[in-house]
Every structure is written in C-alpha cells, then in structure tokens.
N, C-alpha and C positions, 0 to 999 in steps of 0.2 A: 678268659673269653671263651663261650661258646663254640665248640667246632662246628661245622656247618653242617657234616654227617657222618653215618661213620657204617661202614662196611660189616656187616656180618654174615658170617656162613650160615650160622644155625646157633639158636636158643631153644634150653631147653630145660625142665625138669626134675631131676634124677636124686641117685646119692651120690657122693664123691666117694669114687675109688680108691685113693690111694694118700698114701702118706698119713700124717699127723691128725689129717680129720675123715681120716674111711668112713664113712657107713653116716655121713650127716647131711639132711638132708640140703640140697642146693640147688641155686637158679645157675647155669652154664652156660655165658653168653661166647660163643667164639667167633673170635673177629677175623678175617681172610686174611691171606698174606703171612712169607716171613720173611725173615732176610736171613735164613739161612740154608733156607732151601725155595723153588719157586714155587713146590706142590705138585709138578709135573714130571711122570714117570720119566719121561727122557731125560730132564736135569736131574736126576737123582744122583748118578755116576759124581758127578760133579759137585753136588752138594756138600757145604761144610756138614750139615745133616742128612747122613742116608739112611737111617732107620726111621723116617715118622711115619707112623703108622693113621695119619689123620686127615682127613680132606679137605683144604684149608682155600682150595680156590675158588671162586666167585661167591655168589650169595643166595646160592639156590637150594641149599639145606633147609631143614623144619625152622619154620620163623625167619627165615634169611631175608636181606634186603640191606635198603640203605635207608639208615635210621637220624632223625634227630636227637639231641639230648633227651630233652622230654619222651619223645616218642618210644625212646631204648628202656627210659624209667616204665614209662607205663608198660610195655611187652611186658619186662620182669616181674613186674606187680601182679599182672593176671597172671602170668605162672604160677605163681608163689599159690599155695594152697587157703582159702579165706576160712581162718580157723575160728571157731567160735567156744574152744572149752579150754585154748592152748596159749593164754596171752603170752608165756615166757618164750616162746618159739620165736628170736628172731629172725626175719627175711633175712637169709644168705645167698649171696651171689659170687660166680668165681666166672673173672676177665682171664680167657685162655685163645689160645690161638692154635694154628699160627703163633704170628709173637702178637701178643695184645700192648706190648708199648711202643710199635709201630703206631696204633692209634689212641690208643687210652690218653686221657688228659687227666688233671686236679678235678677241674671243673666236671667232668664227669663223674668221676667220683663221689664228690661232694652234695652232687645231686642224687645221687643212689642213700646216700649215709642220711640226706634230709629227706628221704622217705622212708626213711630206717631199716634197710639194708647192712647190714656187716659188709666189708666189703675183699675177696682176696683177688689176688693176681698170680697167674701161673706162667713164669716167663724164662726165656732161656739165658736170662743174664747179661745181653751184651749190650742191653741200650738204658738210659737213664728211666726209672718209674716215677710215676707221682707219687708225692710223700707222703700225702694223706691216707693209702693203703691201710687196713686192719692184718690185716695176713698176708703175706709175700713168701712164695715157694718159686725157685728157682731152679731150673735144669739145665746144668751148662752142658754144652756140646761140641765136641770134636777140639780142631785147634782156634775156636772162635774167644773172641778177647773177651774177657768177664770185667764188667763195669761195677755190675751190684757187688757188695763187699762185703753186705750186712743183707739178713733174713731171716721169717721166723723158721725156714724149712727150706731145706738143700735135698734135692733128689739129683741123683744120677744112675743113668741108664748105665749098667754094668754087665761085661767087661766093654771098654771102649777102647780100640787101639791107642789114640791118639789122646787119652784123658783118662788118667790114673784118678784114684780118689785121692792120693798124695797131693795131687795137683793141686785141688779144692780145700784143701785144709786150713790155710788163711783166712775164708770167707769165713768169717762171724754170723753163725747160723744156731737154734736154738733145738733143731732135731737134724740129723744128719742119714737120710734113707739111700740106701740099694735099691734097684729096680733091677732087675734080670732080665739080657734084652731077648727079645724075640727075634726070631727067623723069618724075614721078608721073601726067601725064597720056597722052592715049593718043593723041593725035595732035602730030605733029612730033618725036617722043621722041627718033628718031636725029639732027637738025637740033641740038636743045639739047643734047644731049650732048656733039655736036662743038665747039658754041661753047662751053660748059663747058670742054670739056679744053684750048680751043686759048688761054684765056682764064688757067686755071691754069698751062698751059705756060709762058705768057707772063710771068707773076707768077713764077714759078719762078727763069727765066731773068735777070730784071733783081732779084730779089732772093734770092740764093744761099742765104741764110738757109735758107729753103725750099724743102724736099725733096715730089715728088711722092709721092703714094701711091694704087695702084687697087687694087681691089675685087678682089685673083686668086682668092677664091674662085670668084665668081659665073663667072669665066672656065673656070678648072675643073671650074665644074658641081659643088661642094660646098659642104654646110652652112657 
C-alpha cells in the first residue's frame, strides 16, 4: 500500500562520496528524522548518536517537503541528468537520512526500480529495510541494537567508544569500510582528525578485512 507521504529534508544531485561506490554519479533523497538522535543540538549530549554531522530536521533543505509516492519518483527523475549519447547510465538513487527506514517502504521502492532507478539505502541498522533494495550500506552506531544482519556494505565511523569493529563482524557484509570520525567540536579539530585517520589506517593495516573510506565529497566541495 501506498504511504500517503513522506518527509524529506533535501534531494539532490551529486556523486557519492564514500564506500564501495565513491565517485558515481547519484540522485540523494534524505528523508528527516532519526531515531537515534533528534537532530537538535541540545539532545546531542544524549544521543545514542553524537557525531552526525547532518541536518536531518524538518523539510526546508533543497527540494525539501512532503512528497507522495509519485511525486518523489517524479523530483528524482528531473534531477537525474536527460542523457542523450549515454543509454548505459542507469538512474541511481540513494534513500539516506536521518534513518530512511523510519519511512521508506517496498512500495516505494518498487516504484523507483519501474522507472528504472537502481535503488540503495543508507541506514544505521537498527530497524527492518524493504527487501526489494539493490545496495544496502549500513552504519551502525554507538550501543544501538543492529537488526540488519546481511549487506552489500558495512561502514563504520571509527574509533567509536562504545562499538569496536569486533562488534560488527557477524553481519554478513560484502565490503567492510573504516570512516575516520571527525571533531564536532571547535577547538583541536585538526589534532583529532589526524589521530582518527592515523588510528583507522592502522586498523586497516593489521586487519585487511577492512577497507578505508573518506568523506571526498567534503574534499570536493560538494553536497
């Protein structure tokens, strides 16, 4: 069935930054809300997640609103670039939040993929996805309970007090990324970065398993 609407902060454009598919080109719907943080500086202290670096409250970002099924297909569509020399290119879209299975459905999906859309999901693990997903990347966080068990991509923000990579090793995953977390506060920001990366490099290194992964948007200078 149909949802009747669905919350979005901002769609948009770009390439994807990180993990298994960096540097290809994507539609970026992110949908408001998470359940593990509210988005509001003051509940950060308290958040299972206190590092999001992302604005995930209301719907007043680029393209933001409250969309119908149809309506979210069509946005996507006119993003997506109308190629005329490029048939092998297909329309890619990635459901990110917030948590986007707070709202994502099948039926959502299903209507992206019958307009031929690829479809991925970028979610922190702790609530059930729709099955019908093409790519599913996962970020688990903090001490929050992990439901997904299976993925085609496991990123974890590294170091994290409370969530070793050991932790995560169970989940049946088919590339397994490092992120190095950044400094939300404003003083030493460059000092923790560097211990961060030199800290993931290092993990990296004595456990092959795991593949690094940075942020090249933010390098780039794009969404």
């Amino acid at each position: 069935m149909a949802k009747s609407g669905f919350n979005v902060k901002e769609a948009f454009y770009t390439l994807q930054g990180e993990g298994a598919r960096a540097g290809r080109a994507s539609v970026f719907i992110r949908f408001s809300k998470c359940n593990l943080w509210n988005g509001k500086e003051s509940g950060r202290g308290a958040a299972v997640c206190q590092f999001c670096d992302t604005d995930i409250v209301g719907t007043d970002g680029q393209n933001g609103g409250t969309y119908n099924q149809q309506a979210l297909v069509e946005l996507a569509l006119s993003l997506w670039p109308q190629l005329t020399d490029d048939t092998k290119s297909k329309p890619y879209v990635v459901f990110t939040g917030g948590e986007p299975a707070l709202q994502l459905t099948e039926s959502l999906v299903s209507d992206f993929q019958q307009a031929g859309f690829e479809c991925a999901v970028e979610s922190n693990g702790t609530l059930p996805l729709p099955t019908n997903l093409d790519w599913v990347c996962i970020s688990p966080k903090g001490t929050s309970e992990i439901v997904v068990k299976q993925c085609d991509e496991l990123k974890l923000v590294y170091p994290q007090v409370d969530l070793s990579p050991d932790a995560v090793s169970g989940i049946s995953a088919s590339y397994f990324y490092l992120s190095p977390m950044a400094d939300y506060g404003e003083q030493n920001s460059g000092m923790i970065i560097r211990e961060n990366m030199q800290a993931a490099t290092q993990y990296c290194l004595d456990h092959p398993q795991w593949r690094m992964s940075l942020q090249t948007h933010k390098l780039l200078g794009i969404d």
